[in-house]
C-alpha positions as CSV (number, residue, x, y, z in Angstrom):
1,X,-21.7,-4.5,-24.6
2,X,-19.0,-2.7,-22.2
3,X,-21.8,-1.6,-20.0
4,X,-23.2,-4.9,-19.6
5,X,-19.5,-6.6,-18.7
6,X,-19.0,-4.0,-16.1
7,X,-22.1,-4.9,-14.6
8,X,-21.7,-8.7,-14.8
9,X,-18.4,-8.0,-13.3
10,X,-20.1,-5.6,-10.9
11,X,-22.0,-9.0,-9.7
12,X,-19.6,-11.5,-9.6
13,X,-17.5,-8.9,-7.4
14,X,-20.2,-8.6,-5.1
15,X,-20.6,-12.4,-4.8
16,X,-17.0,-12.9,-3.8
17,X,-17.0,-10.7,-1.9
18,X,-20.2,-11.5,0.3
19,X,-18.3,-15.2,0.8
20,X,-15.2,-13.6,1.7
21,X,-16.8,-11.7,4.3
22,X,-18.4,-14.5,5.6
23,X,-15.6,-16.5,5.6
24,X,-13.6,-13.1,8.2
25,X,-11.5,-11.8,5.2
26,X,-13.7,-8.4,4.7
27,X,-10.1,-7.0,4.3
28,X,-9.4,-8.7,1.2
29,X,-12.7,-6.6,-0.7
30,X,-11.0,-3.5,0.8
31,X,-7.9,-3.7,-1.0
32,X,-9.1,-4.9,-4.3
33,X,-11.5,-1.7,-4.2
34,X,-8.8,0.6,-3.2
35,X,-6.4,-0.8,-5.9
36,X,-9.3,-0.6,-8.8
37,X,-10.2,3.0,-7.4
38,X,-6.7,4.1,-7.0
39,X,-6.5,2.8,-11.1
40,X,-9.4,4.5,-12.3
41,X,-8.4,7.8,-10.3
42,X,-5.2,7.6,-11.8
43,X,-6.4,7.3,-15.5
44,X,-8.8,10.2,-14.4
45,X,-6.5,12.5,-13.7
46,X,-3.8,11.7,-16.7
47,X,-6.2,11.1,-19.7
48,X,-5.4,8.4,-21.7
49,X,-2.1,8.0,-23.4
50,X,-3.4,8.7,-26.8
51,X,-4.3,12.7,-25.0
52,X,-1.1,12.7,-23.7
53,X,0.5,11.8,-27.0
54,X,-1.2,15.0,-28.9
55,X,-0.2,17.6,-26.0
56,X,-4.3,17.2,-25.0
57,X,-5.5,17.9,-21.7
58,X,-7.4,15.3,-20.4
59,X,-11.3,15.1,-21.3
């Protein structure tokens, strides 16, 4: 079920932005991607706070 919502979301991502490249606001797509990458790099690299809670390096 998670897999499937990532990928829907995947989708509708990609459809926005395709118009807001059209449209001249390719920057916009940039900064979204950078912000959800920066997030996911962050959680990456400090585990979840349930790891950090126990004194468990992250997985």
């Amino acid at each position: 079920m998670k897999f499937g919502l990532k990928i829907i979301g995947f989708f509708i991502a990609a459809e926005i932005s395709y118009l807001l490249y059209q449209s001249r606001l390719g920057a916009i797509p940039f900064l979204f991607t950078s912000v959800v990458l920066f997030y996911l790099g962050y959680r990456l690299i400090l585990g979840s706070g349930k790891n950090r809670a126990e004194g468990r390096p992250p997985e």
